[in-house]
C-alpha positions in Angstrom: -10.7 -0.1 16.5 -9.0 -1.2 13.2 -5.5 0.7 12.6 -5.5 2.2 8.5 -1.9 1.2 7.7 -0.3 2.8 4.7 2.9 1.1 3.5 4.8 2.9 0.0 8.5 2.3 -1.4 9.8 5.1 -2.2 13.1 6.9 -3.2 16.2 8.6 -1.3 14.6 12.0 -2.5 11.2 11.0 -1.5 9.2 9.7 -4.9 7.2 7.0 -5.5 7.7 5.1 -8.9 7.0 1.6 -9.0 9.8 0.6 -11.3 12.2 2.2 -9.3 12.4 -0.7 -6.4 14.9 -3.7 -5.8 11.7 -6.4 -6.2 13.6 -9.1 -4.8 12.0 -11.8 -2.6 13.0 -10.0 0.7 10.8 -7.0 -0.3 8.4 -9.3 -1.5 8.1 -11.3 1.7 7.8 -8.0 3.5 5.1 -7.1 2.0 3.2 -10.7 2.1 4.1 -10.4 6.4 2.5 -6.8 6.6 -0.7 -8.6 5.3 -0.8 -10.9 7.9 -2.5 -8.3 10.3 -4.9 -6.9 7.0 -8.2 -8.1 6.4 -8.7 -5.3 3.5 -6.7 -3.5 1.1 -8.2 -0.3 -0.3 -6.9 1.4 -3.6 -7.8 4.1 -5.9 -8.0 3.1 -9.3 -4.7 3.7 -10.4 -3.4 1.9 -7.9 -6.0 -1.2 -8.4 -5.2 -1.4 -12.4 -1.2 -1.0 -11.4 -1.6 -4.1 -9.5 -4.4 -5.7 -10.7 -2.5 -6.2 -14.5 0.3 -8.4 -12.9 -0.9 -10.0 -9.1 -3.9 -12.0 -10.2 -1.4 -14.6 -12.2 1.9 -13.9 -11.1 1.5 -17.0 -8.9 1.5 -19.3 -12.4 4.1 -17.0 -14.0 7.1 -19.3 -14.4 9.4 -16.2 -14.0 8.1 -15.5 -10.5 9.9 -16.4 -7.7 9.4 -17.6 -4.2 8.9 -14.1 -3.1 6.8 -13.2 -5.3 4.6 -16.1 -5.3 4.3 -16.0 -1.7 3.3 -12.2 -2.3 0.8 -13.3 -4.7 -1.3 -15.7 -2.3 -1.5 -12.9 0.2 -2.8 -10.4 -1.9 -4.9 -12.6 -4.4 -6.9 -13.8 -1.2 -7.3 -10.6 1.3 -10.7 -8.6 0.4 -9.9 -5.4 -1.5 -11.7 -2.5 -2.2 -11.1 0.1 -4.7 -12.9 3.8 -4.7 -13.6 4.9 -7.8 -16.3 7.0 -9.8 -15.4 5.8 -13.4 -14.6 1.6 -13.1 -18.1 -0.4 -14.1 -16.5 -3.7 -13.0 -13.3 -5.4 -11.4 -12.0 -8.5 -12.1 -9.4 -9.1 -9.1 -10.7 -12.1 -7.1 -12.0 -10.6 -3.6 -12.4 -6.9 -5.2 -15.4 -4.7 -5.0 -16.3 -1.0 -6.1 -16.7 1.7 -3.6 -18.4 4.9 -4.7 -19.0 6.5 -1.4 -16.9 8.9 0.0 -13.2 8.0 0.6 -13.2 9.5 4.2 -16.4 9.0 5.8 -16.0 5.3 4.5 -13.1 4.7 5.8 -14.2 6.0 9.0 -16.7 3.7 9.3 -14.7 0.9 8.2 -12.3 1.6 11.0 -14.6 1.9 13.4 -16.0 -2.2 12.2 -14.8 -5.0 14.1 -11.7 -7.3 12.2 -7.9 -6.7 11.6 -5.9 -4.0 10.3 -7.2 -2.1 6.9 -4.1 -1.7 4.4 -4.4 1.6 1.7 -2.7 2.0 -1.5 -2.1 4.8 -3.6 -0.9 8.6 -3.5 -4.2 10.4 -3.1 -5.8 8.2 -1.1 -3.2 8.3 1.0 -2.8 12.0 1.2 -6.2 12.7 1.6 -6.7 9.8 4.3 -3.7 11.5 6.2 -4.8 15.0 5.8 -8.3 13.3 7.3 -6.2 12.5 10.3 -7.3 9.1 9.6 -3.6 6.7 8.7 -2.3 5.3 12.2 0.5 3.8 10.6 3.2 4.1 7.7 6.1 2.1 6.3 8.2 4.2 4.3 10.2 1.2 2.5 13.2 3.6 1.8 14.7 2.2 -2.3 18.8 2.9 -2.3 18.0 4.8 -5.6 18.0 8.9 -6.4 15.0 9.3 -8.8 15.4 13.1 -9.5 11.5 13.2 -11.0 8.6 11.7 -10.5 5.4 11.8 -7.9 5.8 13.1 -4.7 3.9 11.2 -1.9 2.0 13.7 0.5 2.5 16.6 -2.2 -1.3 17.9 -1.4 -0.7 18.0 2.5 -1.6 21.4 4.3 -0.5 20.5 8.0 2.3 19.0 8.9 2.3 15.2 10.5 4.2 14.7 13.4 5.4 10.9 13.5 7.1 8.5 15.9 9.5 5.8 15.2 8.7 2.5 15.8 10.8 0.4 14.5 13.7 -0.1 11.3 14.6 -2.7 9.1 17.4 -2.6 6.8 17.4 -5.7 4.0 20.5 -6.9 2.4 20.0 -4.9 -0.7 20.1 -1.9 1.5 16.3 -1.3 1.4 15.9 0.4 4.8 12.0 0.3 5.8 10.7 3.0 8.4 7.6 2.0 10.1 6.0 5.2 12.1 3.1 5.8 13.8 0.5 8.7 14.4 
């Protein structure tokens, strides 16, 4: 059975803000490793036109760097998926549309034969945990104190008991968590 593996950076006070991250190449590379063991990414839209706005060309951008690039294969190449009930089209390489429902899908996707499925995004995330359905999470903990934004898990009515796996701290002081079920 396929592991659902949901990675996020996040805050010191626990929010998630994509401009609040040290994007350096060791975060980068991180990221690129995790998809090794992924032969799908699934997003909600938000997540999709977050990503899909800069990772399609950020391997030609001259400001991009190693890290990034190297990023930038991974993702540009691994099948995604993105549930939605209001985008028509996609335009990311290796994308479809998915307008079934998020957790019988993904339940049946698990159950399918191949590597590891990846998830992206707050409410699919919440809602795929509340479904009992996440094996796995990287919390990639950001050395910053937001004070605002979106909580992760903020629609959760039971409690998820997790065990440690494994840390990682980088040299910018990024410390990554990686738990499982």
């Amino acid at each position: 059975m396929r592991k659902i593996i949901f990675s996020i950076n996040i805050t010191l006070d626990g929010f998630a803000d994509h401009e609040a991250v040290i994007a350096d190449d060791e975060l980068h590379d991180f990221y690129a490793d995790l998809l090794n063991d992924i032969d799908l990414v699934i997003f909600g839209r938000k997540t999709y036109q977050l990503l899909e706005s800069f990772w399609p060309t950020a391997a030609w951008n001259p400001n991009s760097t190693k890290g990034m690039i190297n990023f930038a294969d991974k993702i540009n190449s691994v099948p995604k998926m993105v549930f939605t009930k209001t985008l028509t089209q996609v335009n990311w390489t290796n994308t479809i549309i998915n307008r079934a429902g998020l957790v019988d899908e993904v339940l049946k996707l698990k159950n399918q034969p191949g590597k590891n499925i990846s998830i992206g995004g707050l409410s699919i995330a919440s809602v795929l945990a509340e479904a009992g359905l996440t094996d796995e999470y990287y919390f990639v903990t950001q050395p910053i104190i937001l004070g605002e934004g979106k909580r992760i898990f903020s629609s959760l009515n039971e409690r998820i008991n997790l065990k440690l796996l494994e840390t990682r701290v980088f040299q910018s002081g990024v410390v990554v968590l990686h738990y499982s079920i």
